[in-house]
C-alpha positions as CSV (number, residue, x, y, z in Angstrom):
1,X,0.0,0.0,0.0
2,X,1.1,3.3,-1.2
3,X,0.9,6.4,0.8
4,X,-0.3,9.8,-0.7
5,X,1.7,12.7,0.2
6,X,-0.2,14.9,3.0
7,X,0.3,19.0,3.5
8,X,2.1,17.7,6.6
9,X,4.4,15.6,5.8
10,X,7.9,16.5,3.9
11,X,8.2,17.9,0.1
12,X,4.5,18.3,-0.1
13,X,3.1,21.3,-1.2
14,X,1.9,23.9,1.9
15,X,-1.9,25.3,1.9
16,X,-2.2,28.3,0.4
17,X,-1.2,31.3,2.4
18,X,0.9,29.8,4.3
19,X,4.9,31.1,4.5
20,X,7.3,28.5,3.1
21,X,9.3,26.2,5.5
22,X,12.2,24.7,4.7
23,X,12.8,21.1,4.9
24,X,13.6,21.5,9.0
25,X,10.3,23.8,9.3
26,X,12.5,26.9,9.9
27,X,10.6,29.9,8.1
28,X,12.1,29.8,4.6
29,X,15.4,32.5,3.6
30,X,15.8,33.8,0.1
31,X,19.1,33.5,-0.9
32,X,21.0,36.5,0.7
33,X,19.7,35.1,4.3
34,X,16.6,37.5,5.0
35,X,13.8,36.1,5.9
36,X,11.1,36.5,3.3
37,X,8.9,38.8,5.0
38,X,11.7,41.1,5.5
39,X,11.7,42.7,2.3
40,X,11.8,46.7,2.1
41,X,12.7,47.2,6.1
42,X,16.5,48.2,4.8
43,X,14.5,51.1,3.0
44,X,12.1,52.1,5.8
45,X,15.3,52.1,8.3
46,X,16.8,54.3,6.0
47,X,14.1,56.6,5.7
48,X,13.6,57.0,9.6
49,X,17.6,57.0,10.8
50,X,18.2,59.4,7.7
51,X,16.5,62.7,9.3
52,X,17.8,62.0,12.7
53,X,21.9,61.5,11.5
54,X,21.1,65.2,9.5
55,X,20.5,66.8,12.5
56,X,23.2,64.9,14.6
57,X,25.6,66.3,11.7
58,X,23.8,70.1,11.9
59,X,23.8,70.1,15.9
60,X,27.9,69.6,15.3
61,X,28.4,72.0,13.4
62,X,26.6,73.9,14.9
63,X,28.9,72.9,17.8
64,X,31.9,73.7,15.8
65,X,30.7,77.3,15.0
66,X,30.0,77.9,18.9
67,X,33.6,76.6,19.5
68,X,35.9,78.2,16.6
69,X,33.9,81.6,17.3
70,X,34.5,81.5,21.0
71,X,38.0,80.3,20.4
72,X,38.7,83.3,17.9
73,X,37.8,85.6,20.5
74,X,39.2,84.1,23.3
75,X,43.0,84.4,21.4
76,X,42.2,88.0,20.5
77,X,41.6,89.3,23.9
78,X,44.7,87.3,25.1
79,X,46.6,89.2,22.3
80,X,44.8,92.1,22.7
81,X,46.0,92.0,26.5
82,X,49.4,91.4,26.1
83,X,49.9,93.8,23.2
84,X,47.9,96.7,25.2
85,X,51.0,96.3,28.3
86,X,53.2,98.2,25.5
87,X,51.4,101.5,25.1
88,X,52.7,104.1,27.2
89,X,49.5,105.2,27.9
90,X,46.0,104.1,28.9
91,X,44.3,105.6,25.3
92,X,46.7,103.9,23.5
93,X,46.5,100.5,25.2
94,X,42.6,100.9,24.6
95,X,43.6,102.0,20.7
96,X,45.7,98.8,20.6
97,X,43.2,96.2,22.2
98,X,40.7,96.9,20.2
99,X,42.6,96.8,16.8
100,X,43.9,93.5,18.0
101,X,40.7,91.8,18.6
102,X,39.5,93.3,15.6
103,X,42.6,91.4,13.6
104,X,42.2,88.3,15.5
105,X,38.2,88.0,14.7
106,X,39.1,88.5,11.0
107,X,36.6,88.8,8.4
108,X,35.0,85.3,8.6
109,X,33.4,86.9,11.8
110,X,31.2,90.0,10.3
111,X,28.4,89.7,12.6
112,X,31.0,89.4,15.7
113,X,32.5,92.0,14.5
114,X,29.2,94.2,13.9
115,X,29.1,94.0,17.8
116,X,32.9,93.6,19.6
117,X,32.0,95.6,22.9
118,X,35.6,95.8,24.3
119,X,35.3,97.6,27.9
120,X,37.8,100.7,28.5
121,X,40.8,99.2,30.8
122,X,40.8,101.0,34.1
123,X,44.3,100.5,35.9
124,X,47.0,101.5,33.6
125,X,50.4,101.9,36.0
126,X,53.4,100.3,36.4
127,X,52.9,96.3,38.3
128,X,49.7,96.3,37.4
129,X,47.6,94.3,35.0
130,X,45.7,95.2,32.1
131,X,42.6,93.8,32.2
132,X,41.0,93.4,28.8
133,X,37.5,92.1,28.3
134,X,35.8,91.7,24.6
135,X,32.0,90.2,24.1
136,X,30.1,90.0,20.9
137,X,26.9,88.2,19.8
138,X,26.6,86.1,16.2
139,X,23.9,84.6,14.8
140,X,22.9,80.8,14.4
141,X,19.9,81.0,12.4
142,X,21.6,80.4,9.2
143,X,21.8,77.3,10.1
144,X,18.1,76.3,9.4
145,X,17.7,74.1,12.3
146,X,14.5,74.9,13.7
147,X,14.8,75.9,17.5
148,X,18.5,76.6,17.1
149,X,17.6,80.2,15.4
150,X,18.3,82.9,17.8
151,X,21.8,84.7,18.8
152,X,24.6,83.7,20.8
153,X,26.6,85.8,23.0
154,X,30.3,84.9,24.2
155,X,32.8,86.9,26.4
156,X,36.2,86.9,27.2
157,X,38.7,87.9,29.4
158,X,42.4,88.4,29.8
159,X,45.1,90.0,32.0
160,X,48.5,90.7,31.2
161,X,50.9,92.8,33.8
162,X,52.8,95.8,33.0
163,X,56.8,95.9,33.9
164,X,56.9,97.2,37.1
165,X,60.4,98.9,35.8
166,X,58.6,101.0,33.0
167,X,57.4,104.2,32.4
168,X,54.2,105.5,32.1
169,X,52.8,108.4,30.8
């Protein structure tokens, strides 16, 4: 007696609407190793993780900008400091400051620049320091990240000592 092949038993064909098994009734792979309801997920992924790694890499720039701006400024009122201690006199170390910061900032830094507040330095005799402090505000809303729009204001400040030995007008 010969036995006809049943839907359960192995090589026969499954019911309709079922998902292929293989021959150890693990859901059936196509040949790259997904399983066969898996197609199309590598494109959804890609649609959802895409947006999100945009604004990652926007937020760092962003980041960067915050940091090379900040950075800029910090140099120039060290600079500014240290090249104010050899005026001879307190306009002149004011004169000098603020052409130094406005050097250091550079043109890369117009809206800085649009509005360097550099406060007047108020001790100017020999063994003292000079005191030098700079702020400015920039924009970020170039940047087209919404909720990042808005300014940002940085300050920065330096002392630098005058020789004790040297004369002052």
């Amino acid at each position: 007696m010969e036995r006809s092949p049943t839907p359960t038993s192995v090589g026969a064909p499954a019911p309709a609407g079922t998902p292929a098994r293989s021959r150890h009734g693990a859901p059936a792979r196509r040949r790259h190793g997904a399983p066969v309801r898996d197609r199309g997920t590598l494109a959804l992924e890609l649609v959802i993780v895409t947006p999100a790694l945009l604004v990652l890499l926007a937020l760092v720039y962003a980041y960067g900008r915050v940091a090379q701006v900040n950075g800029t400024l910090e140099a120039g009122v060290r600079d500014a400091a240290r090249a104010a201690t050899q005026a001879r006199d307190v306009d002149a170390a004011q004169d000098v400051a603020v052409r130094v910061i406005r050097e250091s900032l550079g043109p890369g830094a117009t809206s800085c620049l649009d509005t360097l507040v550099v406060e007047p330095i108020d001790v100017f005799e020999p063994g003292y320091t000079v005191t030098v402090t700079a702020s400015c505000r920039y924009s970020l809303t170039d940047l087209g990240l919404p909720g990042l729009g808005g300014d940002v204001t940085t300050s920065s400040t330096f002392s630098s000592q005058l020789d004790p030995n040297r004369g002052v007008r």
